[in-house]
C-alpha positions in Angstrom: 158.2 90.2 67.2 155.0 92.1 68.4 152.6 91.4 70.2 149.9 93.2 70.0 147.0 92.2 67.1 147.7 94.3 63.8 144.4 94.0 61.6 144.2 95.4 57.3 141.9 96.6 55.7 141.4 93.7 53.6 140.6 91.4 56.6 138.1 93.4 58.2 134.3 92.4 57.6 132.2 93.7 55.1 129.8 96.8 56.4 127.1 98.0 54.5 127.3 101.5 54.1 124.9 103.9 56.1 122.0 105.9 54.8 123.6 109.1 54.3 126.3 107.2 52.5 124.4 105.2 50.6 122.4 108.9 48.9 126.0 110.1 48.4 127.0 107.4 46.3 123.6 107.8 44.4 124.2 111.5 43.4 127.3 110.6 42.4 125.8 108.0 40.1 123.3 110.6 38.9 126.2 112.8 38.8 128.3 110.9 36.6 125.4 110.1 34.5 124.8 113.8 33.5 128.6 114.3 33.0 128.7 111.7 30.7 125.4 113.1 28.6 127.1 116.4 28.8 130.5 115.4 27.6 129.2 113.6 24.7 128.1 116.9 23.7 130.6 118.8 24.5 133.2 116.6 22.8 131.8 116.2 19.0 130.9 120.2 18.9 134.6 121.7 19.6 136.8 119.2 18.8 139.6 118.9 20.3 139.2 121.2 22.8 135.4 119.9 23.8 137.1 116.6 24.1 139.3 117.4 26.6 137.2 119.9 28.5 135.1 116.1 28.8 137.7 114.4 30.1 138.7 116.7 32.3 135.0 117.3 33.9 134.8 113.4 34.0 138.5 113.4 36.0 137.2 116.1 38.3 134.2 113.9 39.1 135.5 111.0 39.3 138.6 112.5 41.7 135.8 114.7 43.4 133.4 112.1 44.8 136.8 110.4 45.9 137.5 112.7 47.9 133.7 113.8 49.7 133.2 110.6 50.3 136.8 109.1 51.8 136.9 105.5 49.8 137.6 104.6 46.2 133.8 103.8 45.7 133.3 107.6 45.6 135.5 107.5 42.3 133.5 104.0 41.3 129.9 105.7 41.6 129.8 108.5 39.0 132.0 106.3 37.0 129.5 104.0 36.8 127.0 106.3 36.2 129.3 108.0 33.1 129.9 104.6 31.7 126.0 103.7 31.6 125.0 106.8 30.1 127.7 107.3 27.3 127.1 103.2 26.2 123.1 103.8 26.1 124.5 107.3 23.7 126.4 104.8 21.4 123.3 102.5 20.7 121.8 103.2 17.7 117.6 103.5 18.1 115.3 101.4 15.6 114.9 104.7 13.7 118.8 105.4 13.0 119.4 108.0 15.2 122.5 107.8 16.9 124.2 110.7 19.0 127.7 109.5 18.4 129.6 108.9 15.2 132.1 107.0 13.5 134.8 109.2 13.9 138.2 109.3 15.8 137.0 111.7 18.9 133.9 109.5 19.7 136.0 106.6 20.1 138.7 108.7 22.4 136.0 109.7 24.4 134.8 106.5 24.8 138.1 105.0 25.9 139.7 107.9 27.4 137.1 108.0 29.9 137.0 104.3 30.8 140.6 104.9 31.2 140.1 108.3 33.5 137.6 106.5 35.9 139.9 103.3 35.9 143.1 105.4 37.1 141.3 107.7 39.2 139.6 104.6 41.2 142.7 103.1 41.6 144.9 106.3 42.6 141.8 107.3 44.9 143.0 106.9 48.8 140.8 105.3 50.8 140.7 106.1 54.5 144.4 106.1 56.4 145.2 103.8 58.7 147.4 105.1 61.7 146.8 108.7 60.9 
């Protein structure tokens, strides 16, 4: 048996994140905001190649910000940013505009990048312990 006091991550308190922290995550919210604008583009103009080129920019984000900042909330950040913008693209506008359509690659845009940010937030490492 040991001795000595072992502590997880999981039982330490809650710290708010510092200032310069705290503007990263906001880019990257920003960030993932204008990736998802731009893949909505992207995707319906050269499908299927503009689809994946989305997804792929979204992965690289979402893996990216991971990485600068050193915890799973930098994958969480531009996510959330993505997800806002491409739902607000969906909604149709009193008028009847609408940026997306009906069709098969809107929709696998759509989920295939819920699905990116969900796998790259949970494959993101956060900080090691021991190391």
């Amino acid at each position: 048996m040991s001795t000595g006091k072992q502590s997880s991550a999981l039982a330490q308190p809650l710290r708010p994140p510092s200032g310069g922290r705290m503007a990263a995550y906001l880019g990257l919210v920003v960030l993932g905001a204008a990736v998802g604008v731009a893949g909505g583009l992207v995707q319906s103009g050269w499908f299927p190649g503009g689809l994946l080129l989305a997804l792929a920019g979204a992965a690289g984000l979402f893996v990216g910000g991971a990485r600068a900042v050193g915890t799973r909330a930098g994958a969480i950040a531009p996510a959330a940013g993505w997800v806002v913008a491409v739902v607000l693209l969906t909604a149709s506008r009193p008028e009847g505009d609408f940026l997306f359509g009906a069709g098969a690659g809107s929709y696998l845009f759509l989920l295939g990048g819920m699905a990116v940010a969900v796998i790259c937030a949970t494959l993101a490492r956060g900080p090691q312990q021991g190391g």
